[in-house]
Backbone of each chain as nested JSON, in Angstrom:
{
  "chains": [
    {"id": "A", "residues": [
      {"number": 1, "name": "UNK", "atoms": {"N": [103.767, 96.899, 139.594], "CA": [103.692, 97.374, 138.214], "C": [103.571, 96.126, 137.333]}},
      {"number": 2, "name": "UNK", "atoms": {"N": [102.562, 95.96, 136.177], "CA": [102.348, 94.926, 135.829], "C": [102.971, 95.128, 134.573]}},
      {"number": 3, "name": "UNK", "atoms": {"N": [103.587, 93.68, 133.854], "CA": [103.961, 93.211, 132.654], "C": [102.726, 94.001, 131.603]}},
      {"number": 4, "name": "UNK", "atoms": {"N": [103.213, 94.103, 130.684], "CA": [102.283, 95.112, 129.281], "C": [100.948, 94.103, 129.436]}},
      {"number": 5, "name": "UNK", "atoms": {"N": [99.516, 94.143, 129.22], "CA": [98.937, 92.994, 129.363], "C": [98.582, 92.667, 128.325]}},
      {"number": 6, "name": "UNK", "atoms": {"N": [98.682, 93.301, 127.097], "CA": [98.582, 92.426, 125.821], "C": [99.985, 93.391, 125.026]}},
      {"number": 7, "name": "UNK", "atoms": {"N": [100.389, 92.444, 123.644], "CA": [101.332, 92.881, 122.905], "C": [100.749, 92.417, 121.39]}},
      {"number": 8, "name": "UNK", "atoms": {"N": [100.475, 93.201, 120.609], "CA": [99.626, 92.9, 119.608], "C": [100.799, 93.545, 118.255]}},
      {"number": 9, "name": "UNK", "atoms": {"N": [100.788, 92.814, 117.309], "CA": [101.734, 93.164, 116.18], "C": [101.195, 92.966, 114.773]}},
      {"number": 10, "name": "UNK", "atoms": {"N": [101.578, 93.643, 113.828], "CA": [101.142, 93.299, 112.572], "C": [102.526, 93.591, 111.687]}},
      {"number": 11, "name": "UNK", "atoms": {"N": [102.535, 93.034, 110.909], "CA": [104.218, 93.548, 109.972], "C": [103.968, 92.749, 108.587]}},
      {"number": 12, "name": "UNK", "atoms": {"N": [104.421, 94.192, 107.864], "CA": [104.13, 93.974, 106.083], "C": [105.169, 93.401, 106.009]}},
      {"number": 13, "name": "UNK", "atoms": {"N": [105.297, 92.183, 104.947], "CA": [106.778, 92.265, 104.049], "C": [106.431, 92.213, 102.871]}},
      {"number": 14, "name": "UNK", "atoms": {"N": [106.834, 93.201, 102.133], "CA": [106.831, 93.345, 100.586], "C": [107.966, 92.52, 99.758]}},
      {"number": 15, "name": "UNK", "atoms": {"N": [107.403, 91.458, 98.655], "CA": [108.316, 91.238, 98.069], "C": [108.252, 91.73, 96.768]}},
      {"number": 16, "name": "UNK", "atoms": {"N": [109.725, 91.013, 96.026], "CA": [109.803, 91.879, 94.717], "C": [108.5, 91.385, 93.836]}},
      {"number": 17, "name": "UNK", "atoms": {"N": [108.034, 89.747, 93.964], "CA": [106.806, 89.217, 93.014], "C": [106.18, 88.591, 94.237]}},
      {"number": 18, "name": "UNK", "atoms": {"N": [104.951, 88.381, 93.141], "CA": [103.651, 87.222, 94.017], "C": [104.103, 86.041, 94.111]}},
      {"number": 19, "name": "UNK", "atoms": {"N": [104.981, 85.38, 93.002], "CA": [105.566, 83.998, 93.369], "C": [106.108, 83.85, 94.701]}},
      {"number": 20, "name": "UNK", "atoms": {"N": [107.578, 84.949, 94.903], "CA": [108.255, 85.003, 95.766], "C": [107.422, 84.997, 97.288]}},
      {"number": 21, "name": "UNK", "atoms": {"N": [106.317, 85.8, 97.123], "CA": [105.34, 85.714, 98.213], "C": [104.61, 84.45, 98.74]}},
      {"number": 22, "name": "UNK", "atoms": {"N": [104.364, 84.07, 97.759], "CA": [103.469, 83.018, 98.013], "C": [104.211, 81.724, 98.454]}},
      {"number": 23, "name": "UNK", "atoms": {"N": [106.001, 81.581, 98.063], "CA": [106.57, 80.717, 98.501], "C": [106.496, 80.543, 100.129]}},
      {"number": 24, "name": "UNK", "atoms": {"N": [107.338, 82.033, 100.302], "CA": [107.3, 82.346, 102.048], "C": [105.862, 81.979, 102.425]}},
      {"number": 25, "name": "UNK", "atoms": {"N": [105.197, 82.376, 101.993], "CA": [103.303, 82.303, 102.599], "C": [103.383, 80.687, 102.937]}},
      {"number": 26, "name": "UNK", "atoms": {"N": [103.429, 80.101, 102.164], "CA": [102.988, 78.517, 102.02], "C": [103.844, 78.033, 102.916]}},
      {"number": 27, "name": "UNK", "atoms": {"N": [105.387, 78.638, 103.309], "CA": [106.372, 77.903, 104.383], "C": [106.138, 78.649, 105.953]}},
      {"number": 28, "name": "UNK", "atoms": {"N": [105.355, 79.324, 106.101], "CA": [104.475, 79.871, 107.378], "C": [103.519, 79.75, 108.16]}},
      {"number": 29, "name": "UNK", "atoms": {"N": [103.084, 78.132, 107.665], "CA": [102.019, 77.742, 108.131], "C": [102.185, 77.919, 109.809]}},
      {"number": 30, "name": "UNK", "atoms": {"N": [101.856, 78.58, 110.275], "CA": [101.335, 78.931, 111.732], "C": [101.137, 77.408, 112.589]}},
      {"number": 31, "name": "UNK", "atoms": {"N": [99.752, 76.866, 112.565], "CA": [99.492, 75.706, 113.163], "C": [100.808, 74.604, 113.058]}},
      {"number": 32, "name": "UNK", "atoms": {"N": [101.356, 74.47, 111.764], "CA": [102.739, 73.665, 112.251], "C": [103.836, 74.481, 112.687]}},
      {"number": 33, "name": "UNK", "atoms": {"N": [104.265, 75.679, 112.798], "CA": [105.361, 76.367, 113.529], "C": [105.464, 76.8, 114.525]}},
      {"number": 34, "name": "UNK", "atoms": {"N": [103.899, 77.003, 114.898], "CA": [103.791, 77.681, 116.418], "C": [103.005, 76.677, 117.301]}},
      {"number": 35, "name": "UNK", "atoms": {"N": [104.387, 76.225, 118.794], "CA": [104.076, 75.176, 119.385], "C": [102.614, 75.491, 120.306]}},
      {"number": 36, "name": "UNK", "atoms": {"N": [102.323, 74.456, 120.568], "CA": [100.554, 74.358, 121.679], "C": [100.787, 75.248, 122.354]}},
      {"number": 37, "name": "UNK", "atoms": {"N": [102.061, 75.076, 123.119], "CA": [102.344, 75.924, 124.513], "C": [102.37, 77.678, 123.958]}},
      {"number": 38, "name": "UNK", "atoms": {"N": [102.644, 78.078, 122.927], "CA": [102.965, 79.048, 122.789], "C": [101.652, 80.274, 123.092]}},
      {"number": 39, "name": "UNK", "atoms": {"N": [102.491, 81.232, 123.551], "CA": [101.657, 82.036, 124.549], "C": [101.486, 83.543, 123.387]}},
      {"number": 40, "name": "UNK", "atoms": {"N": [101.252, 82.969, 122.062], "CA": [100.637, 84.09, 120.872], "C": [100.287, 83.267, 119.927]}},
      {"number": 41, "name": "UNK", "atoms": {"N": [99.467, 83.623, 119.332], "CA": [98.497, 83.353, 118.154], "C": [99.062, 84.348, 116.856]}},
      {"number": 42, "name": "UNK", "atoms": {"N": [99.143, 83.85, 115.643], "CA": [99.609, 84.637, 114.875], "C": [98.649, 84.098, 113.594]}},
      {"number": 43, "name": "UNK", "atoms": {"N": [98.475, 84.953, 112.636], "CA": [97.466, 84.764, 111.166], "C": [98.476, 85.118, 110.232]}},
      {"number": 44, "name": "UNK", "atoms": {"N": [98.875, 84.196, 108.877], "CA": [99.436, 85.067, 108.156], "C": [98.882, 85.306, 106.832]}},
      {"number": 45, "name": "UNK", "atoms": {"N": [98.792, 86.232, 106.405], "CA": [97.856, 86.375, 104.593], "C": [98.503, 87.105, 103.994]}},
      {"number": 46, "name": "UNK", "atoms": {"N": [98.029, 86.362, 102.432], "CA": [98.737, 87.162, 101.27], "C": [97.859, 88.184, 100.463]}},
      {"number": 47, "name": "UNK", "atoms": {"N": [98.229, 89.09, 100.02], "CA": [97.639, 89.966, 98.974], "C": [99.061, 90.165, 97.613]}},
      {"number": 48, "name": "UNK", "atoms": {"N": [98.751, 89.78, 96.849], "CA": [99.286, 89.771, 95.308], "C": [101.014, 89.67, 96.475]}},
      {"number": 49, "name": "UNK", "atoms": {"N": [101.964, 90.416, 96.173], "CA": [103.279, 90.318, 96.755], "C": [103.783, 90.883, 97.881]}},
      {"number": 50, "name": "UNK", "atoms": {"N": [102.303, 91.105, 98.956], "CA": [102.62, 91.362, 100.258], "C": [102.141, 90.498, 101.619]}},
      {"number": 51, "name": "UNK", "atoms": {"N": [103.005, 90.155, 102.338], "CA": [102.388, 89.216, 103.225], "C": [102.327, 90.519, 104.37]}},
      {"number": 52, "name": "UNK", "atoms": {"N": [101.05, 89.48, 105.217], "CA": [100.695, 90.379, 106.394], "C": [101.017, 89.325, 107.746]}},
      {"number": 53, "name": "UNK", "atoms": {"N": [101.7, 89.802, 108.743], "CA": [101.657, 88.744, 110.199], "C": [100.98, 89.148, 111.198]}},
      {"number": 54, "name": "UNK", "atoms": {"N": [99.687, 88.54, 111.456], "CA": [98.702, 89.694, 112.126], "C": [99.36, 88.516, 113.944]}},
      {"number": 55, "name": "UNK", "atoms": {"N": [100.066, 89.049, 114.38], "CA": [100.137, 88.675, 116.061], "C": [99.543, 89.134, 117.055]}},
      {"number": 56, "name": "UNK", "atoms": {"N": [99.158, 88.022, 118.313], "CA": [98.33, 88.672, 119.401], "C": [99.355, 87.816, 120.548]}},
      {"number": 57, "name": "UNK", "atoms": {"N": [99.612, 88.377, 121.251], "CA": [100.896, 87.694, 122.351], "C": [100.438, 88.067, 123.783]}},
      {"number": 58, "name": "UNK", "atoms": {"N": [100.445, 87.355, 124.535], "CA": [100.018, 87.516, 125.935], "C": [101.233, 88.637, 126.383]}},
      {"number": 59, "name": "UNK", "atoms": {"N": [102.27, 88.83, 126.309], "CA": [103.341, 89.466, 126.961], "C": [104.402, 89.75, 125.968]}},
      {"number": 60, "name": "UNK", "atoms": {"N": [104.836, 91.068, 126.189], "CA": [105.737, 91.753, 125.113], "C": [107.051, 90.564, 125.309]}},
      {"number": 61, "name": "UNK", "atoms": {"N": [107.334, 89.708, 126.28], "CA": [108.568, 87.894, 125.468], "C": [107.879, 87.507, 124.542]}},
      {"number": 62, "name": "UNK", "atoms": {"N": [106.578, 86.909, 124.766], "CA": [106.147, 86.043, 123.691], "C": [106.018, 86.99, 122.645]}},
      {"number": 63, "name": "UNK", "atoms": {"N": [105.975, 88.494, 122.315], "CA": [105.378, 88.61, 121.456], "C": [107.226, 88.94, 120.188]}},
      {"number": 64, "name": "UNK", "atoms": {"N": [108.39, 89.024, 121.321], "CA": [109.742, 89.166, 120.598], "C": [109.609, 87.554, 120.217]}},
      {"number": 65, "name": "UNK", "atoms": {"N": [109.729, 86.562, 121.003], "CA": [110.051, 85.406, 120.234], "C": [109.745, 85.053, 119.298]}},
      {"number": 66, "name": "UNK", "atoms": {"N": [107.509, 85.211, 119.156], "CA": [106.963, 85.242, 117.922], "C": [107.748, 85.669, 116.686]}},
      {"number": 67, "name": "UNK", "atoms": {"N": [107.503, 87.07, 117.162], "CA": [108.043, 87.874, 115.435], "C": [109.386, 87.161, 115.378]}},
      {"number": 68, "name": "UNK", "atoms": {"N": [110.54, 86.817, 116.349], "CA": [112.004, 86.785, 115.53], "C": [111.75, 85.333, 115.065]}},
      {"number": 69, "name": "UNK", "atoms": {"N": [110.864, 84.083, 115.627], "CA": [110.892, 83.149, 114.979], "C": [110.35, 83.227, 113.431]}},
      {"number": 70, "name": "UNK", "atoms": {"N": [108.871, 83.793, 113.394], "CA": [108.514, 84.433, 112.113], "C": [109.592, 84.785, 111.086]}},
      {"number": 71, "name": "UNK", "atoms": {"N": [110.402, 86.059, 111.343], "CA": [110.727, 86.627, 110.407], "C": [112.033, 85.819, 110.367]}},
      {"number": 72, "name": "UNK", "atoms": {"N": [112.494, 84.709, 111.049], "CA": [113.567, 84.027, 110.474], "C": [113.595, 83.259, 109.888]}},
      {"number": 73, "name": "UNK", "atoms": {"N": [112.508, 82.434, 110.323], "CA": [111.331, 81.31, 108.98], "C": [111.554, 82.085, 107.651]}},
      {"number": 74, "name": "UNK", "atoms": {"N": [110.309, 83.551, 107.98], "CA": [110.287, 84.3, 106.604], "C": [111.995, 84.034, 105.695]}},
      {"number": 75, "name": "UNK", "atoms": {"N": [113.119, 84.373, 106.305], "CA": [114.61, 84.978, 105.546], "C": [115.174, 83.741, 105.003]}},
      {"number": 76, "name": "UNK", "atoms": {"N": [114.565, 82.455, 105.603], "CA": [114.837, 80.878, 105.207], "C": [114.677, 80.349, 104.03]}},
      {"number": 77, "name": "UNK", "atoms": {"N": [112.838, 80.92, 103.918], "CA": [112.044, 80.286, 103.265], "C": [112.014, 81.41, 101.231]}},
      {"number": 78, "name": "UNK", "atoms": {"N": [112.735, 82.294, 102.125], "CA": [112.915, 83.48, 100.991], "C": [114.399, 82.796, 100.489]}},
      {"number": 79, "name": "UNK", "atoms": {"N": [115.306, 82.879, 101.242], "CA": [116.61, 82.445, 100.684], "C": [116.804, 80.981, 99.942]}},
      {"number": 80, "name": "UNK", "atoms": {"N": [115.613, 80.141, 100.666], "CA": [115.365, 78.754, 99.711], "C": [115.494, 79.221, 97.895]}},
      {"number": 81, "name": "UNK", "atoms": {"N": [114.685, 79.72, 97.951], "CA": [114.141, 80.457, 96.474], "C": [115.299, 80.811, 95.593]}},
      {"number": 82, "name": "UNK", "atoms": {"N": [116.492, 80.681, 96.409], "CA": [117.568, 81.67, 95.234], "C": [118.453, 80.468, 95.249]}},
      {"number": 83, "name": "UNK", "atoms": {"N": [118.463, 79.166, 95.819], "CA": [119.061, 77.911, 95.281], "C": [118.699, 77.204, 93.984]}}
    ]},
    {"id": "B", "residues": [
      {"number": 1, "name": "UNK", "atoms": {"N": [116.301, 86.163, 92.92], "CA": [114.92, 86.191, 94.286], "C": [115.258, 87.537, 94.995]}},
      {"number": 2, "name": "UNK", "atoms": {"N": [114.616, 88.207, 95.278], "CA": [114.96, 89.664, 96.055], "C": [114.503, 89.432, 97.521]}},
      {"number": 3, "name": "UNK", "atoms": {"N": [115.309, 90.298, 98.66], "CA": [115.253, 90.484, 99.561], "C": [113.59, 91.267, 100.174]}},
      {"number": 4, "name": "UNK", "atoms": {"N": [112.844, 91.296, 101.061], "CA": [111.755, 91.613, 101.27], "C": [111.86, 92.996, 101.004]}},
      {"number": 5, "name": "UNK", "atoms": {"N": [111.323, 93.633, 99.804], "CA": [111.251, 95.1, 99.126], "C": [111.503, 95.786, 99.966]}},
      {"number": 6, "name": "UNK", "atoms": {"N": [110.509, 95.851, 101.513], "CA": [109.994, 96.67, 102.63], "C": [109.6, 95.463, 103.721]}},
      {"number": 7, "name": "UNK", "atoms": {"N": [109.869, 96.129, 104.864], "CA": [109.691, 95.019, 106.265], "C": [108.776, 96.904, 107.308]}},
      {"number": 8, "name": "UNK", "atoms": {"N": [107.753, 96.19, 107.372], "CA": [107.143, 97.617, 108.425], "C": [106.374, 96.429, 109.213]}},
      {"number": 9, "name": "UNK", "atoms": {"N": [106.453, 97.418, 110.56], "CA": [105.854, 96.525, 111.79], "C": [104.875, 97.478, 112.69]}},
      {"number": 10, "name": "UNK", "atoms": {"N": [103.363, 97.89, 112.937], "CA": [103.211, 98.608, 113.953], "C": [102.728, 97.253, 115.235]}},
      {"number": 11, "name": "UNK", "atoms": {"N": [103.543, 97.65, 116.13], "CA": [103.148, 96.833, 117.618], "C": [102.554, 97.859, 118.414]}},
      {"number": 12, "name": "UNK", "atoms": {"N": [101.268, 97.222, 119.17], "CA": [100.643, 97.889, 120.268], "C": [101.257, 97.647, 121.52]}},
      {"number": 13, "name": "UNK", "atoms": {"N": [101.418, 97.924, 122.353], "CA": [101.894, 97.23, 124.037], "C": [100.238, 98.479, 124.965]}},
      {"number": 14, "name": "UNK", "atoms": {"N": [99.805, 97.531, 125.59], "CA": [98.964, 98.107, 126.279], "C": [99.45, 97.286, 128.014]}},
      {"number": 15, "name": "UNK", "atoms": {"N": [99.486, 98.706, 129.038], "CA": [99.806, 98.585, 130.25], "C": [98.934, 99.059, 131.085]}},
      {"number": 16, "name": "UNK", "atoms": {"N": [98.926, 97.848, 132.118], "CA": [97.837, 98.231, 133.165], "C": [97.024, 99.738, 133.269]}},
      {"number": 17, "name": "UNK", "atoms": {"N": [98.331, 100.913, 133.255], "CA": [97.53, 102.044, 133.605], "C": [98.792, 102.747, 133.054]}},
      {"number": 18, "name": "UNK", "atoms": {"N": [98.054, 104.589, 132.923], "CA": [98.757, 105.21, 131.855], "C": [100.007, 105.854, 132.641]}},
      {"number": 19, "name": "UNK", "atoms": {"N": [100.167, 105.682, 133.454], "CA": [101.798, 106.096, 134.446], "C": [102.648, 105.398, 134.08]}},
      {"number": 20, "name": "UNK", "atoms": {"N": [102.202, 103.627, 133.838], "CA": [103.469, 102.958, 133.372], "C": [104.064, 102.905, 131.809]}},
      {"number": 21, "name": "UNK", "atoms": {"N": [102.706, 103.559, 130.912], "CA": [102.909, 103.729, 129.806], "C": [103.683, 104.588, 129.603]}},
      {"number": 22, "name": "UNK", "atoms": {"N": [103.586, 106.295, 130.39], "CA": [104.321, 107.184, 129.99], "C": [105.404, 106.925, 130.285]}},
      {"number": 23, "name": "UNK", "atoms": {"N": [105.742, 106.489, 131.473], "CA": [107.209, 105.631, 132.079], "C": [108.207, 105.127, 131.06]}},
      {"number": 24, "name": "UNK", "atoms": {"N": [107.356, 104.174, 130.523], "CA": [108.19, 103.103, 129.455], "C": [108.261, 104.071, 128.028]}},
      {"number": 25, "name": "UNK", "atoms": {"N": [107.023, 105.638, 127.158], "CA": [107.404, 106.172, 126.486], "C": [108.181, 106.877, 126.789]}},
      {"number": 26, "name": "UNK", "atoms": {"N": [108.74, 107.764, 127.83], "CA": [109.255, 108.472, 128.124], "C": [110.998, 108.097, 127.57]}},
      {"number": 27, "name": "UNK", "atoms": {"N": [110.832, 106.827, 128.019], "CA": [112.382, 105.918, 127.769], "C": [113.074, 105.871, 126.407]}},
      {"number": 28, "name": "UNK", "atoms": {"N": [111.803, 105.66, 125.77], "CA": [111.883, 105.016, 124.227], "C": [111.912, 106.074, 123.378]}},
      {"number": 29, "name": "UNK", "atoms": {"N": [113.058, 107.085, 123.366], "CA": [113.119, 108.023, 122.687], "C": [114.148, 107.379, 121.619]}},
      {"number": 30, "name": "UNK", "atoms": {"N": [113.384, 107.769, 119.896], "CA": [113.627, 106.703, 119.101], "C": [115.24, 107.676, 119.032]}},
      {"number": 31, "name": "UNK", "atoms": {"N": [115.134, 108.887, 118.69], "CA": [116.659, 109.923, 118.236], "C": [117.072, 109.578, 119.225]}},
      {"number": 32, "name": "UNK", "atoms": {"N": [116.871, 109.043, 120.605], "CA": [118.398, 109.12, 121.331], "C": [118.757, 107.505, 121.04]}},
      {"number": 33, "name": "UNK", "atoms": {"N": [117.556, 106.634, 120.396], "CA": [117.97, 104.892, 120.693], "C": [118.497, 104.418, 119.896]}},
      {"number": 34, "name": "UNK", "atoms": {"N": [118.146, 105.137, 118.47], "CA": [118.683, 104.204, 116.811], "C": [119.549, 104.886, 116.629]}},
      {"number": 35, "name": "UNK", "atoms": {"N": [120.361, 104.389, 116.194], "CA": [122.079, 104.922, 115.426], "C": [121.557, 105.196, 114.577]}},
      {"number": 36, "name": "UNK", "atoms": {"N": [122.309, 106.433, 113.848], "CA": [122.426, 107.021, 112.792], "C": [122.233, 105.961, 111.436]}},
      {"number": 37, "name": "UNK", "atoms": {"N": [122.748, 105.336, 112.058], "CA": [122.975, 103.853, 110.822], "C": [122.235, 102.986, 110.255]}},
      {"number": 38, "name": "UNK", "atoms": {"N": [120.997, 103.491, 111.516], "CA": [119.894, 102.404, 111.423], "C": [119.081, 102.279, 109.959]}},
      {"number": 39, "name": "UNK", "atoms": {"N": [118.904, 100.778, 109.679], "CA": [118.396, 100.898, 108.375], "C": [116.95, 100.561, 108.681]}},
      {"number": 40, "name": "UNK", "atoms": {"N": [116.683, 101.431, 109.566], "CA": [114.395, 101.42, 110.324], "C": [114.407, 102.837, 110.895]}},
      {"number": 41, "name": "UNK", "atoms": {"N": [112.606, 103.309, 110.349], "CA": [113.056, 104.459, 111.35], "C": [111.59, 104.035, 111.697]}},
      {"number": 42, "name": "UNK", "atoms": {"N": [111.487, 104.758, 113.197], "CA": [110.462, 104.202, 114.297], "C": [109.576, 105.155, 114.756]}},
      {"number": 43, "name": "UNK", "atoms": {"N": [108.509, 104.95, 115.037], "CA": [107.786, 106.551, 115.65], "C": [106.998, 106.311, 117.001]}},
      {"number": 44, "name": "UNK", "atoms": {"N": [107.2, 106.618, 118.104], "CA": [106.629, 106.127, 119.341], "C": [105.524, 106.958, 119.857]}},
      {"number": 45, "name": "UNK", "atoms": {"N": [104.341, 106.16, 119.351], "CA": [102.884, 107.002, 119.792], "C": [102.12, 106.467, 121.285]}},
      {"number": 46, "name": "UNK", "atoms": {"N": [101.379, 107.468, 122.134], "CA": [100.805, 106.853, 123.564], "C": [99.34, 107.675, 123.682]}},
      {"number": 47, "name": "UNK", "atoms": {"N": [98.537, 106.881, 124.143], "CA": [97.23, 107.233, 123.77], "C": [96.563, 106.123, 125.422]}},
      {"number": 48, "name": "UNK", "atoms": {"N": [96.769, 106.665, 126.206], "CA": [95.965, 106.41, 127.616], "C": [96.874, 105.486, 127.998]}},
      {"number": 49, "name": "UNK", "atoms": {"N": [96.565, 104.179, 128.042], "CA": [97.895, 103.209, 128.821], "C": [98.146, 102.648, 127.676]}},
      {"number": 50, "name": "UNK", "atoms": {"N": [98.71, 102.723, 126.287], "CA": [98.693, 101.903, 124.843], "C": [99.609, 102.879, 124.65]}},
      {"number": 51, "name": "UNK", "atoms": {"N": [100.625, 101.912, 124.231], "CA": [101.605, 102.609, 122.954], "C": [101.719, 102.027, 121.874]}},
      {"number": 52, "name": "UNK", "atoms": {"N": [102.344, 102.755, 120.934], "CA": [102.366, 102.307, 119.465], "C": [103.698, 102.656, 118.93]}},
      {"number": 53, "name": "UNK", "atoms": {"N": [103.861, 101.16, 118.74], "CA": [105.544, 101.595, 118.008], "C": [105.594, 101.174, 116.27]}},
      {"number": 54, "name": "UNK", "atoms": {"N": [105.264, 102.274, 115.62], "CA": [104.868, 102.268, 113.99], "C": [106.746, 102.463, 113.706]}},
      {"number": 55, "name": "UNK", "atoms": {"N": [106.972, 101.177, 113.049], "CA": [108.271, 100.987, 112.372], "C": [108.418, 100.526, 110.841]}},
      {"number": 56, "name": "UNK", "atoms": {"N": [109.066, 101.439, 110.015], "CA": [109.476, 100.848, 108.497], "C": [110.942, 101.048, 108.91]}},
      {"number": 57, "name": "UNK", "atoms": {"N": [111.438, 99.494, 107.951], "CA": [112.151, 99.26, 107.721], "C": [112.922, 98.458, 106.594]}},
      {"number": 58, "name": "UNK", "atoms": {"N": [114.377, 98.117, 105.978], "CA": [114.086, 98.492, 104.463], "C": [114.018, 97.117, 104.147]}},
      {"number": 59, "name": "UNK", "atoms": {"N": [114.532, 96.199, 105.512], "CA": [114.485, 94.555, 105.103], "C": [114.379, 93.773, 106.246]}},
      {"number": 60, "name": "UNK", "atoms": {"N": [113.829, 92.681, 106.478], "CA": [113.375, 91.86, 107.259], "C": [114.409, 91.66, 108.343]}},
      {"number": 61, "name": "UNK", "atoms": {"N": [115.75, 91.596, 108.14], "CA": [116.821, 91.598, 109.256], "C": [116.838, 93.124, 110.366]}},
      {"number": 62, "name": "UNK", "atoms": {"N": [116.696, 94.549, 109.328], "CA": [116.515, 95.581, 110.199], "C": [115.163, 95.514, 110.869]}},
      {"number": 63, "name": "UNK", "atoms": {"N": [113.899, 95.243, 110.434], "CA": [113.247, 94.973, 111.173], "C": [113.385, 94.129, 112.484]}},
      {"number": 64, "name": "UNK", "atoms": {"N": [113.551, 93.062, 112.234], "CA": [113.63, 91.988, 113.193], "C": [114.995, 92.766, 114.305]}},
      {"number": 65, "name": "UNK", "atoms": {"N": [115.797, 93.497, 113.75], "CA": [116.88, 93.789, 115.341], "C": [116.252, 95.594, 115.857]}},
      {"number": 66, "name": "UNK", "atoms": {"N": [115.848, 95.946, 115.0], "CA": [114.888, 97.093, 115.732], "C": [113.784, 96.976, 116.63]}},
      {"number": 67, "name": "UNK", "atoms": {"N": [112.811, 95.583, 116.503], "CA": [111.842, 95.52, 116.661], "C": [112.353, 94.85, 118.274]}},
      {"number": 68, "name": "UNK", "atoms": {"N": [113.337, 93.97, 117.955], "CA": [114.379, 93.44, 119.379], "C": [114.502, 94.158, 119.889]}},
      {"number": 69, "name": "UNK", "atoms": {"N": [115.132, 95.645, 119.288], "CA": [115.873, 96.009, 120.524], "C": [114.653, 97.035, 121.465]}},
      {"number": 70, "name": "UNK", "atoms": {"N": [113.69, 97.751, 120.72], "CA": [112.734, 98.143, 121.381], "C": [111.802, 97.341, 121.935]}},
      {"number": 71, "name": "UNK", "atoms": {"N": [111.708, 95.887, 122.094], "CA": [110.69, 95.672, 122.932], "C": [111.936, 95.472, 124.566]}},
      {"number": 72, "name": "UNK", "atoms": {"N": [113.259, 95.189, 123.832], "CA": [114.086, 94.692, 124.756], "C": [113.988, 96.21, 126.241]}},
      {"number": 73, "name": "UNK", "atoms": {"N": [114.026, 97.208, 125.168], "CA": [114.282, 98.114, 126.245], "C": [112.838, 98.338, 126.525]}},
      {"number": 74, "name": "UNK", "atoms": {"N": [111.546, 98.632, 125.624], "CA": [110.295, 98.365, 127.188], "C": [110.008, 97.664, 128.174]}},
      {"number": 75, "name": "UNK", "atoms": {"N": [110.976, 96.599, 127.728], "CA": [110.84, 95.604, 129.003], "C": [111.673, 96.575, 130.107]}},
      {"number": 76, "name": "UNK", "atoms": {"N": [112.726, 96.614, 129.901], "CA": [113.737, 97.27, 130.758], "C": [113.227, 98.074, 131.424]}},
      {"number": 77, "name": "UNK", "atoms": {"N": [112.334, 99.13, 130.817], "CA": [111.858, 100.103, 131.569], "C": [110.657, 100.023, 132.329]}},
      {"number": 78, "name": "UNK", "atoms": {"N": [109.774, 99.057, 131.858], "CA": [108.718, 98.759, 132.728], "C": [109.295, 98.146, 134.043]}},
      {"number": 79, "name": "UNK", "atoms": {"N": [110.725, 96.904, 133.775], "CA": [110.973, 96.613, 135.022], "C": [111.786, 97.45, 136.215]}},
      {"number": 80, "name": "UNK", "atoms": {"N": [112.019, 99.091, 135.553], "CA": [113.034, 99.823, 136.198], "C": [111.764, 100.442, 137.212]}},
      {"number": 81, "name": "UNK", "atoms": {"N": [110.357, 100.527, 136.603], "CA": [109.319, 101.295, 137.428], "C": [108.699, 99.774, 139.12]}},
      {"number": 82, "name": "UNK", "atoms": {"N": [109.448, 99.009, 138.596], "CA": [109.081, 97.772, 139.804], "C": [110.103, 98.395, 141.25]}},
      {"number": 83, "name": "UNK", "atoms": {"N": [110.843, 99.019, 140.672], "CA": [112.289, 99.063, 141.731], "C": [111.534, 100.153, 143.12]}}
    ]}
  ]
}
């Protein structure tokens, strides 16, 4: 029985403004967060105060590590904002 | 600074063939998996060997431990069909 053979993800986060968005956006740069070795590819884009995380993961691990590294970046880079 | 308005995630998992898909939907029954408490609600769709797990949720933390704990248990169950 084989491992899932692809794990593909997309996930909105709505914020309250476009500023607030665009902070997280700009601290998500992909190419510096996601190492060579890593076994998913991820895109992230903004529209006015919604970001999109378009993921493609070889295997439903890589594709949990992806998103929880993502969305913990995302809760970082959001909580920066309120210092 | 506000918390992410809305956190929604749909993930695909596509498996070799559609026995192991129904296998692993069969498992992932969202009313018997999420507590009452849960602040995500989840909908588990299967369409040949592809499932679809379409999740809103109200902030980036419920996302991120919903989205855990269901890939945690497709894993589980894909590896219960190895036995």
């Amino acid at each position: 029985m084989a491992e899932a053979k692809t794990a593909d993800s997309v996930i909105e986060l709505s914020f309250q403004d476009s500023e607030t968005a665009k902070i997280v956006y700009d601290s998500l740069k992909p190419e510096e967060l996601l190492p060579k070795a890593a076994r998913a590819e991820i895109e992230v884009s903004i529209r006015e105060n919604n970001l999109s995380l378009d993921i493609n993961a070889r295997d439903t691990a890589a594709l949990r590590a992806t998103i929880n590294s993502f969305l913990r970046w995302a809760a970082i880079a959001r909580d920066m904002t309120k210092i």
